[in-house]
N, C-alpha and C positions, 0 to 999 in steps of 0.2 A: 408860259407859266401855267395854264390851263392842264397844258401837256401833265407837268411836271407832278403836280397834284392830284392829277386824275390817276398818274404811273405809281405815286406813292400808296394812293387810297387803295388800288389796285393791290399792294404787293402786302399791306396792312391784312384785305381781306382772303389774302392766300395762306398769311401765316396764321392765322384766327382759324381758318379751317382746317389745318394741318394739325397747328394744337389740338384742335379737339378731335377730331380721327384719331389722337395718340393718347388721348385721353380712354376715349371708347374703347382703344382697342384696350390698353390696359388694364381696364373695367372689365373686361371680357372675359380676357383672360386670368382675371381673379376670380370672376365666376365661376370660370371653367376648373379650375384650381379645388374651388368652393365644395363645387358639386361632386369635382372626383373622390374630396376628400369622406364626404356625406355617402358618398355611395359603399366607399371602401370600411364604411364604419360596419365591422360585423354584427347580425342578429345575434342577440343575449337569449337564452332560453336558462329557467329562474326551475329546476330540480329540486324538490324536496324528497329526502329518502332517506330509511333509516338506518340509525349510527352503524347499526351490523354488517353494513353495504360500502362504508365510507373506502375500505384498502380496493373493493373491485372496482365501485366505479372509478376512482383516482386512475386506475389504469387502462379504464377506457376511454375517460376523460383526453388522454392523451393520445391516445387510438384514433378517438375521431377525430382530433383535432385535425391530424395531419391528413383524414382524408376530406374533411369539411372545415379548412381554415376561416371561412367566412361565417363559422358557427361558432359564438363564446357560449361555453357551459359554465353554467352557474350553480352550486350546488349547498345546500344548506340540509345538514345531515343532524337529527336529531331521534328522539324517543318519537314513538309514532304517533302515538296519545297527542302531545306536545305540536308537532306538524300538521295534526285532524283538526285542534282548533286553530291556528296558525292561519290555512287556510279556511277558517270559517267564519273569521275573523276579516278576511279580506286581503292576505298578503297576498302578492302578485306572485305566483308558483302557473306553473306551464304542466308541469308532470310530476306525480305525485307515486312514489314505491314504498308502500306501506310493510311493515313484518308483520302485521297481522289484519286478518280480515273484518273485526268489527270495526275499524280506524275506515276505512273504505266504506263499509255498508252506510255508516254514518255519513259522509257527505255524499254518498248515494242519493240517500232518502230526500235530502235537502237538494237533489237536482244541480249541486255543484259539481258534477262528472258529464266530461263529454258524451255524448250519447253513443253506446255500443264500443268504446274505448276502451273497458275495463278489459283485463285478462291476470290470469295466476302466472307471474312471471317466473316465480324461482320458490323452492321450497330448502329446508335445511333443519338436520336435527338438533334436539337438546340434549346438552352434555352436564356433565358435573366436574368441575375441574377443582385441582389444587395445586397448591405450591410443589415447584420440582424435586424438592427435600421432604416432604408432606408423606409420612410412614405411615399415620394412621386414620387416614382415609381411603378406602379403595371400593365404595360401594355408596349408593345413598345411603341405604340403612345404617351406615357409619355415621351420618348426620344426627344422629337420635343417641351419640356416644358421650357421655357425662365430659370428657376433655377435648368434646369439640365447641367451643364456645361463640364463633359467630359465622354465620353462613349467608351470604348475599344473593341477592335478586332482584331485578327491577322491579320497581313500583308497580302491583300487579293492574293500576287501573291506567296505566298509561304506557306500558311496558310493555310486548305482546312477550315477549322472552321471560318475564318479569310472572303473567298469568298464566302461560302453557308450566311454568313452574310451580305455582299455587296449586295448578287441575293436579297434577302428579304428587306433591305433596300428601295431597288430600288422598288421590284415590290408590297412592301407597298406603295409608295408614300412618302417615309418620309429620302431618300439620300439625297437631298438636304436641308431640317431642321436640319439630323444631322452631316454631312460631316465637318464641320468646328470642331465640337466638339468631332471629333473621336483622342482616342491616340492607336494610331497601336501598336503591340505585336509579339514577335517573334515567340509566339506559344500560346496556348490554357493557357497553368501553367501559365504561367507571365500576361496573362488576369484574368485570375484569383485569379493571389496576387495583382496585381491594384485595385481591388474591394476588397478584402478580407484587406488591407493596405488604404484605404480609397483615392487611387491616381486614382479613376475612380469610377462613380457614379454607373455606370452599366454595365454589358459587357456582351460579348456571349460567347458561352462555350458550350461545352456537358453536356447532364444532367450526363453522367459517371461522369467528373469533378468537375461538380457543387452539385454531391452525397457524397463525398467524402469530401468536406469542411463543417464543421461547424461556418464557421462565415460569411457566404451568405444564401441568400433565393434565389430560382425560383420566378420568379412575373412571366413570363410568357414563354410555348413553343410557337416555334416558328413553324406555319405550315408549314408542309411537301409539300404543294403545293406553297410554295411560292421562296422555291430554289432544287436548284437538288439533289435528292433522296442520302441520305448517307450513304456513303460505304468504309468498308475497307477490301481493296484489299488486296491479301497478294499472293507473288510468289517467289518460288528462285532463287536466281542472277546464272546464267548461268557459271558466274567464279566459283561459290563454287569447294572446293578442301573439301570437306566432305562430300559427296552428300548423302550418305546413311545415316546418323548421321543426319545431317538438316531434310532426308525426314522420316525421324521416328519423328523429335521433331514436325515436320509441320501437319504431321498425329496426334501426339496427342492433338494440339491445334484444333483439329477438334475432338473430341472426348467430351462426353457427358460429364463427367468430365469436361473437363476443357473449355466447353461450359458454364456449369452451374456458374463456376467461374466468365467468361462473365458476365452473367446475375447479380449475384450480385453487382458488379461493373455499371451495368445502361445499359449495351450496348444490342444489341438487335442482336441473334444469327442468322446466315445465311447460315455457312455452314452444311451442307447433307454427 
């Protein structure tokens, strides 16, 4: 009887062990599960750049994806002014492409830039566009014409497309003929669905911008001596929490590849 009970208790503590071996191991294996899935989660890099940038990067966006799958780009494209406080502000941004260079000097000054990361990535000129039916416009100084009644530009304080238009304005001689008749713009895009929407006669723009619509014409660039040299800036926000990931995507945006993409798109290449 001794036997019998000692054989039971025996076979009791064989099955108690075996359950939990299969427990473990399936525990294990859900770890393992766990952690693949954790690892395979891709790094997010959080781009801020402005709206005038929004059709090239879309297509690099895509470029690198397929050679950096384990890289999500994230991109929040806005007026530059708008993005300078944004991040000053505390949003989580990795890399910052400004259209113009006080939006940069600004969170310079304030030590919110990687140290020695800045560079002039891309430069592009200012155009004057109008509607593709638009007979009588073909010159700025057509802006200053009694049957032109509204002429658009971005907000010159938040806008860099918006103020290199104000500098030319002015140092044509023709801010005051057309100051009354300007409708302001949150960015570069909405200047140019005003025109493109017939809710502005004329506007300024980048010729990147103004390449990329077909239902405007250039009537005229705007000289390069008549407002401050255009440049975009581009450096990483000193918060970044990816720093190796942003300086591999920032390095390729520097790359002759995705230089020439620039170029397609109008803009006029400057980094080395």
């Amino acid at each position: 009887m001794k036997k019998i009970v000692l054989l039971v208790s025996s076979l009791l503590l064989i099955f108690t062990l075996v359950g939990c071996g299969t427990g473990n191991t399936a525990q294990s294996s859900e770890n393992t599960a766990n952690t693949s899935q954790t690892q395979a989660k891709p790094t997010e890099i959080m781009i801020a750049a402005a709206a005038s940038l929004k059709d090239s990067l879309t297509e690099l966006q895509s470029d690198y994806t397929k050679v950096k799958p384990d890289v999500k780009l994230t991109f929040n494209f806005a007026a530059s002014g708008t993005l300078q406080q944004q991040i000053e502000q505390g949003a989580p941004v990795d890399l910052f492409i400004s259209a113009g260079k006080s939006q940069m000097d600004a969170l310079e000054k304030k030590n919110l830039l990687l140290k020695d990361s800045r560079i002039n990535l891309l430069g592009n000129d200012l155009v004057l566009v109008a509607g593709k039916d638009n007979s009588k416009i073909a010159s700025v100084q057509d802006l200053a014409k009694a049957d032109v009644s509204q002429v658009s530009i971005g907000t010159p304080e938040s806008v860099p497309a918006g103020k290199y238009a104000q500098e030319s304005l002015k140092n044509l001689k023709l801010w005051d003929a057309v100051q009354s008749k300007l409708v302001q713009a949150k960015d570069v895009t909405q200047v140019l669905n005003y025109v493109e929407t017939g809710n502005a006669d004329a506007g300024f723009v980048y010729r990147s911008d103004a390449q990329q619509s077909k239902k405007v014409k250039v009537v005229a660039v705007v000289p390069d001596n008549t407002h401050t040299p255009i440049v975009y800036p581009a450096a990483i926000i000193a918060a970044t929490k990816n720093q190796q990931a942003t300086q591999d995507f920032f390095k390729y945006l520097q790359s002759a590849d995705a230089q020439k993409v620039f170029q397609n798109y109008g803009f006029k290449t400057l980094a080395k």
